[in-house]
Biotite code that builds the C-alpha atoms (Angstrom):
import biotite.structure as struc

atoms = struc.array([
    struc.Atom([-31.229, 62.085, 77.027], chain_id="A", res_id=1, res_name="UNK", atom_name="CA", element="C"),
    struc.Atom([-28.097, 62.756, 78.669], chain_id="A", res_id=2, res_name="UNK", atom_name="CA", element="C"),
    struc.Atom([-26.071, 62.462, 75.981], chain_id="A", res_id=3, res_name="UNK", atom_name="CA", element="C"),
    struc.Atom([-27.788, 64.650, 73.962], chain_id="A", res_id=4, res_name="UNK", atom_name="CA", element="C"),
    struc.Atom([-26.006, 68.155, 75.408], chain_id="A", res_id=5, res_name="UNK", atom_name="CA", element="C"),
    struc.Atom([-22.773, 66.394, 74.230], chain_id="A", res_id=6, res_name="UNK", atom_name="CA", element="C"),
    struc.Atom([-23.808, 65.765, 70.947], chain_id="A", res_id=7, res_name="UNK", atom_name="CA", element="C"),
    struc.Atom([-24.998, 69.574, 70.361], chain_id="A", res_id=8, res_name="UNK", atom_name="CA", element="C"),
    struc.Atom([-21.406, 70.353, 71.938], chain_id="A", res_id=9, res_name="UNK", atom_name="CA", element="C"),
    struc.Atom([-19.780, 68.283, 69.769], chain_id="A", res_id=10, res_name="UNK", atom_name="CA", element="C"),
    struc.Atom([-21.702, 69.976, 66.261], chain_id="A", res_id=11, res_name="UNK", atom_name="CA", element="C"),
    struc.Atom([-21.384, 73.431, 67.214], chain_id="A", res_id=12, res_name="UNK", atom_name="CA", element="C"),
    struc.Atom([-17.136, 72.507, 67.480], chain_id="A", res_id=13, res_name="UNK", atom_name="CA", element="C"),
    struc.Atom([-17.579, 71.254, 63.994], chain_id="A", res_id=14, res_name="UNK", atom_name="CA", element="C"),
    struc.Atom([-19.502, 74.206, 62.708], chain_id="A", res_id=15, res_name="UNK", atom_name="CA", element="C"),
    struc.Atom([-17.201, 76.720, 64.383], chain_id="A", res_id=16, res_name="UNK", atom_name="CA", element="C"),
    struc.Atom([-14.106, 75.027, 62.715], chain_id="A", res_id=17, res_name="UNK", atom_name="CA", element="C"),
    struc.Atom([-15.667, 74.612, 59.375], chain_id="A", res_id=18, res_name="UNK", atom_name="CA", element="C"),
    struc.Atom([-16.876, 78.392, 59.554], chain_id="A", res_id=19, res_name="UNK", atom_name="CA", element="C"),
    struc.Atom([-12.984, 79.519, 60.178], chain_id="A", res_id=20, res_name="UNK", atom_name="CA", element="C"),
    struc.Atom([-11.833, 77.391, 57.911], chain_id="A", res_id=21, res_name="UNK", atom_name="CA", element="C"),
    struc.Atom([-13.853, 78.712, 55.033], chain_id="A", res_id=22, res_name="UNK", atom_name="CA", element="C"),
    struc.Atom([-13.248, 82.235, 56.119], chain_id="A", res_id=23, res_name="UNK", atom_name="CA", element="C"),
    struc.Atom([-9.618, 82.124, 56.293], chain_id="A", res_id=24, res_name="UNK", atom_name="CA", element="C"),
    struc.Atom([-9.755, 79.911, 52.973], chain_id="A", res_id=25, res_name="UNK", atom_name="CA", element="C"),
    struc.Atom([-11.548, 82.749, 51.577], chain_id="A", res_id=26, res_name="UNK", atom_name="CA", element="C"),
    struc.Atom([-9.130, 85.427, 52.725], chain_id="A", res_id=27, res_name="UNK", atom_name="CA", element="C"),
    struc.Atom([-6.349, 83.530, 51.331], chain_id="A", res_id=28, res_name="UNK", atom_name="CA", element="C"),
    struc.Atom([-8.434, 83.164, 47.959], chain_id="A", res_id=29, res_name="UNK", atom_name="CA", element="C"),
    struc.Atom([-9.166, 87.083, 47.767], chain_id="A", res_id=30, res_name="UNK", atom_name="CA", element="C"),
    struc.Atom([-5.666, 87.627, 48.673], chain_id="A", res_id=31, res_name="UNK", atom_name="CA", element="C"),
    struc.Atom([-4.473, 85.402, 45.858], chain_id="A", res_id=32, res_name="UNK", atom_name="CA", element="C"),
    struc.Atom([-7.147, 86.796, 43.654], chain_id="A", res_id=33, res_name="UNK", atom_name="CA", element="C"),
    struc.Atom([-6.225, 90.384, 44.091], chain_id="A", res_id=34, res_name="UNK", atom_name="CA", element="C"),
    struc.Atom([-2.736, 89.724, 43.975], chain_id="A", res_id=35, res_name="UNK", atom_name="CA", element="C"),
    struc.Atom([-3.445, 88.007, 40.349], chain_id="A", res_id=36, res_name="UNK", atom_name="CA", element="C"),
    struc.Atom([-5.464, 91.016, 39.432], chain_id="A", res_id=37, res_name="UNK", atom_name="CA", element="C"),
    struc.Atom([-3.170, 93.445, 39.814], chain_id="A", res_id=38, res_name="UNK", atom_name="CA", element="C"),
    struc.Atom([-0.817, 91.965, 38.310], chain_id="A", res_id=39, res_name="UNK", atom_name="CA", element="C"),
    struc.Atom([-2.849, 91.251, 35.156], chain_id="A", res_id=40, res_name="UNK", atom_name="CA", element="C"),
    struc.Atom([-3.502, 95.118, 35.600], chain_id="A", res_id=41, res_name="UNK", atom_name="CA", element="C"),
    struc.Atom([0.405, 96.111, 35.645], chain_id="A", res_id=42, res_name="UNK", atom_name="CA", element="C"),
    struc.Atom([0.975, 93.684, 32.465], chain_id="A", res_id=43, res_name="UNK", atom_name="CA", element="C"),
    struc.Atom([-1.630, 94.673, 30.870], chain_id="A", res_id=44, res_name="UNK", atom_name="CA", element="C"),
    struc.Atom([-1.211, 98.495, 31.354], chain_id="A", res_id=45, res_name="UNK", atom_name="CA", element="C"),
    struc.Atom([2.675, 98.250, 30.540], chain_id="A", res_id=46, res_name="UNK", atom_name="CA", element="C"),
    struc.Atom([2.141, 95.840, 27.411], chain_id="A", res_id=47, res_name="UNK", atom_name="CA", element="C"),
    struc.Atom([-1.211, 96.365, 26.083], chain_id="A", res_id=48, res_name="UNK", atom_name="CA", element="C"),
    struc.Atom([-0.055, 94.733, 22.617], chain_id="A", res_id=49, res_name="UNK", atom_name="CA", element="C"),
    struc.Atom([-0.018, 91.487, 24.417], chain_id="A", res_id=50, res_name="UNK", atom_name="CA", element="C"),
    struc.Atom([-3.312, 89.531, 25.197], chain_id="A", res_id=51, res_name="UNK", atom_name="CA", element="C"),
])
């Protein structure tokens, strides 16, 4: 029973780490999505013959 404290310790490290992870992984992605996005809105608005 003593170990259990250590255990718990031990999964709420691995949560914390996974949840900033996938949050900066996510800024990064929306970053890189808007940053896409506006360029497909800049080509598209100065050329709108091409697809």
């Amino acid at each position: 029973m003593s170990s259990l404290p250590y255990y718990i310790a031990i999964l709420l490290i691995i949560c914390v780490t996974f949840i900033s992870f996938s949050l900066m992984l996510d800024l990064f992605e929306m970053r890189e999505w808007m940053h896409h996005t506006t360029h497909f809105l800049e080509t598209t608005l100065k050329d709108p013959d091409t697809p």
